[in-house]
ROSE-4610 file (N, C-alpha, C; in Angstrom, 1 decimal, always signed):
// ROSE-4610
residu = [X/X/X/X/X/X/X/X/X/X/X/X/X/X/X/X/X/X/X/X/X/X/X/X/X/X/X/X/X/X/X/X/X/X/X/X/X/X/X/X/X/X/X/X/X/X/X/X/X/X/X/X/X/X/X/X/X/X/X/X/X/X/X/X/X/X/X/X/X/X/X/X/X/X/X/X/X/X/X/X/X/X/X/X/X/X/X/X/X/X/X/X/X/X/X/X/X/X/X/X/X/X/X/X/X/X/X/X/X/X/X/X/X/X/X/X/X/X/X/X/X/X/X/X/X/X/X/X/X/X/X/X/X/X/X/X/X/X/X/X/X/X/X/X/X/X/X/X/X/X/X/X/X/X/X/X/X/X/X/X/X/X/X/X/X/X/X/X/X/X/X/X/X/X/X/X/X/X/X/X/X/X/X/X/X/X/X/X/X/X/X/X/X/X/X/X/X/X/X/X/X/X/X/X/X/X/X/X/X/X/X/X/X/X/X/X/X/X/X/X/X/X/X/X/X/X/X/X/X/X/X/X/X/X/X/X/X/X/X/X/X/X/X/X/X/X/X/X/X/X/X/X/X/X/X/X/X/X/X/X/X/X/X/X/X/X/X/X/X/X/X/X/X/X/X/X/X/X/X/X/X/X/X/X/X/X/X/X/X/X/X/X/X/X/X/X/X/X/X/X/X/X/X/X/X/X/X/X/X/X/X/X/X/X/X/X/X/X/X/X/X/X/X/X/X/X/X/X/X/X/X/X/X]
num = [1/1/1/2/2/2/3/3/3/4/4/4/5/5/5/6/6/6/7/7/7/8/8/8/9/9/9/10/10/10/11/11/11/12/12/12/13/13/13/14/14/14/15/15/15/16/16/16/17/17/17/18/18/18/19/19/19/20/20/20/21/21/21/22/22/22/23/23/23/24/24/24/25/25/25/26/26/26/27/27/27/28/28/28/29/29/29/30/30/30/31/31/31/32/32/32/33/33/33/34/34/34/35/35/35/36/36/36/37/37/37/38/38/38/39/39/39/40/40/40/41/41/41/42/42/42/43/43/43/44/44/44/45/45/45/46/46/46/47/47/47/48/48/48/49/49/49/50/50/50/51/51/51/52/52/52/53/53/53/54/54/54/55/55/55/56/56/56/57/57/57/58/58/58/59/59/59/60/60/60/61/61/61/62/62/62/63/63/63/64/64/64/65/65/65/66/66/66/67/67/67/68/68/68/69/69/69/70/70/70/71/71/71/72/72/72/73/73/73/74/74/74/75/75/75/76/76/76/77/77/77/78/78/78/79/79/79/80/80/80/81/81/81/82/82/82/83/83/83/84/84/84/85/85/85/86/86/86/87/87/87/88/88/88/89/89/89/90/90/90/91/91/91/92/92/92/93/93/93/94/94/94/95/95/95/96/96/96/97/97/97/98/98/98/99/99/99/100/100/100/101/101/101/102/102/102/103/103/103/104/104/104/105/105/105/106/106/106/107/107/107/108/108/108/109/109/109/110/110/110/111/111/111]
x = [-37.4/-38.1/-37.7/-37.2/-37.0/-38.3/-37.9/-38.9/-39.4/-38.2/-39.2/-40.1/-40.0/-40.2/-41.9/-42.0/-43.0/-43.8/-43.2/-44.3/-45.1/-44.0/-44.8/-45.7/-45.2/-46.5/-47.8/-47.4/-48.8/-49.2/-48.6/-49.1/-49.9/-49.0/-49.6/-51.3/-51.4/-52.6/-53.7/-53.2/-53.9/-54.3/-54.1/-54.3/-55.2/-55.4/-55.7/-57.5/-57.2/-58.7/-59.4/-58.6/-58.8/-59.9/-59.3/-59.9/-61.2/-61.2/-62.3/-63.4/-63.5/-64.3/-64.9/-63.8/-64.5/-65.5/-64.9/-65.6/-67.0/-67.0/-68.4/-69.4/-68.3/-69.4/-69.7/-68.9/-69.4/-70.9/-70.5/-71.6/-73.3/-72.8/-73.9/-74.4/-73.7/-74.0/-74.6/-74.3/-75.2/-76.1/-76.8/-78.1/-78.8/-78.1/-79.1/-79.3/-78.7/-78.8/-79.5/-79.7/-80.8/-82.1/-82.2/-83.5/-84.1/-83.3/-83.4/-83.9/-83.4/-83.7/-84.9/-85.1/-86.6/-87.6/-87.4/-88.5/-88.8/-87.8/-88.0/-88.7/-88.7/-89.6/-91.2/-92.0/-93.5/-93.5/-92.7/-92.7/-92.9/-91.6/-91.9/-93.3/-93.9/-95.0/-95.8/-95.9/-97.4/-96.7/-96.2/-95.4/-95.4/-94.6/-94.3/-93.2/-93.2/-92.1/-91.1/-91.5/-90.5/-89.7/-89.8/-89.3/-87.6/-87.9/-86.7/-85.8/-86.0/-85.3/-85.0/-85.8/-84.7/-83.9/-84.2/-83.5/-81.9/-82.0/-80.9/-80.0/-80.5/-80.4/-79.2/-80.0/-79.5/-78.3/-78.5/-76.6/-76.1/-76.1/-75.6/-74.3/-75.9/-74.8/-74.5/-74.5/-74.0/-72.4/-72.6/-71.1/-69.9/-70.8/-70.0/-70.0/-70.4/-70.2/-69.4/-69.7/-68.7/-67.0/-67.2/-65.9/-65.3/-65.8/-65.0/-64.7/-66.1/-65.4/-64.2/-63.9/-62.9/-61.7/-61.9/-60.3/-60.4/-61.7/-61.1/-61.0/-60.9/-60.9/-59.2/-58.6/-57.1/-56.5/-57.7/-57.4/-57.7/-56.9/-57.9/-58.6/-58.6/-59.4/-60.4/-61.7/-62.8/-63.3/-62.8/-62.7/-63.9/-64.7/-66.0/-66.6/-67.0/-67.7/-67.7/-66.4/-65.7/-66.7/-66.4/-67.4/-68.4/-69.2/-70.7/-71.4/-70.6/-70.6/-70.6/-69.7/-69.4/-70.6/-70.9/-71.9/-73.3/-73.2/-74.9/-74.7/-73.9/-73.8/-74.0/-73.2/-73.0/-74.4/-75.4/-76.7/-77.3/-77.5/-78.2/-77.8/-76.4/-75.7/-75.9/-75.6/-76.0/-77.3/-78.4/-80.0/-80.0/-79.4/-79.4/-79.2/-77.7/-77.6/-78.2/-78.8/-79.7/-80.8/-81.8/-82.7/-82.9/-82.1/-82.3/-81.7/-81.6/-80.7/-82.1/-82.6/-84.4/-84.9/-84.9/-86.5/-86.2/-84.9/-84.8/-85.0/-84.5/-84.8/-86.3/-87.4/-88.4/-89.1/-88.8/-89.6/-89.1/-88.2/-87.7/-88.7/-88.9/-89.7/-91.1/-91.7/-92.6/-93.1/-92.4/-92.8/-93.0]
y = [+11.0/+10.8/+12.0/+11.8/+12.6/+13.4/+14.6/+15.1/+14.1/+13.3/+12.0/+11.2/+10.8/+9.6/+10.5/+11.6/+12.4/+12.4/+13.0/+13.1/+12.0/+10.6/+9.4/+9.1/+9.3/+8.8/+10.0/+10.9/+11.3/+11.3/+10.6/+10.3/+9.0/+8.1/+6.9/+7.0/+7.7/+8.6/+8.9/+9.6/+10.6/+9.2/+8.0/+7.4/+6.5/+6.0/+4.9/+6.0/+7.4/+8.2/+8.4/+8.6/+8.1/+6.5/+5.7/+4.1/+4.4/+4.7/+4.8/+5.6/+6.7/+7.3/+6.1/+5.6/+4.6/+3.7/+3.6/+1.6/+2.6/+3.8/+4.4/+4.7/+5.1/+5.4/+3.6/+2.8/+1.5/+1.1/+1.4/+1.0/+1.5/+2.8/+3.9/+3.1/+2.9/+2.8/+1.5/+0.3/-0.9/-0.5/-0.2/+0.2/+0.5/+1.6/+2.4/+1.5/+0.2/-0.5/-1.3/-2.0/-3.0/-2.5/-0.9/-0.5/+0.3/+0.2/+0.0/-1.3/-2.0/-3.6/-4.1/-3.7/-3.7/-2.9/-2.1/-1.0/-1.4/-2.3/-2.9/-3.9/-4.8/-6.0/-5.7/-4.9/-4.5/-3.9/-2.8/-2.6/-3.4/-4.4/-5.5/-6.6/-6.8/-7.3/-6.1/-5.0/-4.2/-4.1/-4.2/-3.4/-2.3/-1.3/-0.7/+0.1/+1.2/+1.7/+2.3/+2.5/+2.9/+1.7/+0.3/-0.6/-0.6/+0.1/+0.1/+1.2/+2.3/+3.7/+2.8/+1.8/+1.4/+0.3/-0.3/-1.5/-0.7/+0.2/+1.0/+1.2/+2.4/+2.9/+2.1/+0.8/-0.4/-1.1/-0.9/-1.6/-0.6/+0.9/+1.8/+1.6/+1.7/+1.7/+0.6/-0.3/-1.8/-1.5/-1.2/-1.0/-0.2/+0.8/+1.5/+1.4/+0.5/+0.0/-1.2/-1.6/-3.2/-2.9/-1.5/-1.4/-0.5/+0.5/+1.5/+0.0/-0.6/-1.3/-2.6/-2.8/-3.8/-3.2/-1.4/-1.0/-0.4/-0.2/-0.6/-1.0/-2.3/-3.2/-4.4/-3.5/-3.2/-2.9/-2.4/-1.5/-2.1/-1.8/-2.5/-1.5/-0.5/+0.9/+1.2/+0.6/+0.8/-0.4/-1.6/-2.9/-3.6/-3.8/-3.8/-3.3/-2.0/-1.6/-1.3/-2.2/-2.6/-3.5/-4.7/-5.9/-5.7/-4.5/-4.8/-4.8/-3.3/-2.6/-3.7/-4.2/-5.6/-6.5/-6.9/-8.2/-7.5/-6.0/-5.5/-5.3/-5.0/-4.6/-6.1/-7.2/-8.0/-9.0/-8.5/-9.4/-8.8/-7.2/-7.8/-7.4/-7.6/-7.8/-9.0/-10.3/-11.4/-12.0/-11.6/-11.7/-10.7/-10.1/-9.2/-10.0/-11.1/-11.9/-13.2/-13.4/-14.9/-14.7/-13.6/-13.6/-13.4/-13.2/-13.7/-15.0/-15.5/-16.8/-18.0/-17.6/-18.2/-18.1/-16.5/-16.7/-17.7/-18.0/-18.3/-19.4/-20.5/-21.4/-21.9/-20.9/-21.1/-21.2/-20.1/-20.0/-21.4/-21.9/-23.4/-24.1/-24.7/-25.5/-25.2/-23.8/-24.1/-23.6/-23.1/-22.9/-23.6]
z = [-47.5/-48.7/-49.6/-50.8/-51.8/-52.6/-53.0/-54.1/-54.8/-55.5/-56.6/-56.0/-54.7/-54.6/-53.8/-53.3/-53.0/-54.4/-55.4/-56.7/-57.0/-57.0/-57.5/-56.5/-55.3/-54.1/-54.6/-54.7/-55.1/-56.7/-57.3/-58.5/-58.5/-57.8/-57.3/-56.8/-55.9/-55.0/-55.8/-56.9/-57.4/-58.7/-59.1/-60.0/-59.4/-57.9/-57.2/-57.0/-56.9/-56.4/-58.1/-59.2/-60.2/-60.4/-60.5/-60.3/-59.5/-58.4/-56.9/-58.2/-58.8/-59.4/-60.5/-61.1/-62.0/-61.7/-60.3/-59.7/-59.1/-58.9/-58.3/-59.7/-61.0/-62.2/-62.8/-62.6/-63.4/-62.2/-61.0/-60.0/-60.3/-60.5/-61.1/-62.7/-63.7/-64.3/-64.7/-63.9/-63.7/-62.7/-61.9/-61.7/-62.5/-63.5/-64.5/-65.3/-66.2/-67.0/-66.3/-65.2/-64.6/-64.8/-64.6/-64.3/-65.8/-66.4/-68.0/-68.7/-68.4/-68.9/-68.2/-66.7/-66.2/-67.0/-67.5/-68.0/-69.2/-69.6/-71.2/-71.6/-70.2/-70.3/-70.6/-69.8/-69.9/-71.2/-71.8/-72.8/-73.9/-74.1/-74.9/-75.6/-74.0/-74.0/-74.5/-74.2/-74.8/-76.2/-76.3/-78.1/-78.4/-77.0/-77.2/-78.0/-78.3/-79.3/-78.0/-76.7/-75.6/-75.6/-76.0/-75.4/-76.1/-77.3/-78.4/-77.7/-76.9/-76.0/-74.7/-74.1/-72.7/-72.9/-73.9/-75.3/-75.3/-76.0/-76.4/-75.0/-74.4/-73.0/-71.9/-72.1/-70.9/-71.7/-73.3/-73.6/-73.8/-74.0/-73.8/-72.3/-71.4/-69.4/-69.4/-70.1/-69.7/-69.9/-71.4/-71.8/-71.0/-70.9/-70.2/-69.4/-67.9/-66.8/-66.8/-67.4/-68.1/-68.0/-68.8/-69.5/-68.2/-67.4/-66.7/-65.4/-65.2/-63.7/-64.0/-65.1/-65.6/-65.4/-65.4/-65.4/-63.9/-63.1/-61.5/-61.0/-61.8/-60.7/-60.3/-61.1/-60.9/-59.3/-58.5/-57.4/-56.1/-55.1/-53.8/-53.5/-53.7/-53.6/-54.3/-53.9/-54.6/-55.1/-55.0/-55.7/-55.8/-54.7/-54.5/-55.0/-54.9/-56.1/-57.8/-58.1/-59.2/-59.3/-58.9/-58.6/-59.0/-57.9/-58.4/-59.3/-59.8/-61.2/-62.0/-62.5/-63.2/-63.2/-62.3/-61.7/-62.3/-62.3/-62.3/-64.2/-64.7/-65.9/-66.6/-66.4/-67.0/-66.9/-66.5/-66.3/-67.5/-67.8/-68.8/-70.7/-70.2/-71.3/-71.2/-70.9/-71.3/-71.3/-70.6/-70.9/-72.9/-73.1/-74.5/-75.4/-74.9/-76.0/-75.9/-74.4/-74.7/-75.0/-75.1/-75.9/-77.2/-78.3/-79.8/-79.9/-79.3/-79.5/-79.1/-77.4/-77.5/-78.1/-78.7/-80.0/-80.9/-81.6/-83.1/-82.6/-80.9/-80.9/-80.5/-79.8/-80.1/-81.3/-81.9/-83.9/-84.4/-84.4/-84.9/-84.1/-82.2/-82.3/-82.3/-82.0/-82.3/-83.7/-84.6/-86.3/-87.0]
């Protein structure tokens, strides 16, 4: 094996332990947005003003769990937790956008 083909192998390496960090921060970061979006519900119901900080908080980590485990999930190294990341972020990014879409269609029937 040649010097080049040594650099790219550990370039290669060093890009694949790269990804593995991502699919561990998107994983981290859909937990934290589940348990954001739980803390929001009770809020909601009392009327609280916390509810508007785990509101925020949980599309904040969504995003950025959304978005880092999409790019590791390129990898077979870490891939799974690409996934989960994904799977946990993407619940309540879309509970975010099906709940204004219920109200307006509850305020219509029952308004």
């Amino acid at each position: 094996m040649t010097d080049i083909d040594s650099f790219q192998t550990e370039e290669h390496e060093e890009e694949l332990q790269n990804r593995l960090g991502r699919a561990v921060l998107a994983l981290i970061a859909g937990i934290f947005a589940m348990t954001f979006l739980i803390l929001f519900v009770p809020n909601l119901f009392m009327r609280s003003k916390a509810a508007v900080l785990w509101l925020i908080l949980s599309i904040i980590f969504s995003l950025v769990g959304f978005v880092t485990g999409l790019s590791a999930r390129r990898t077979t190294k870490g891939r799974g937790l690409a996934v989960a990341g994904i799977t946990l972020t993407a619940i309540p990014l879309l509970m975010m956008v099906a709940m204004p879409i219920f109200s307006v269609i509850y305020y219509l029937i029952a308004g």
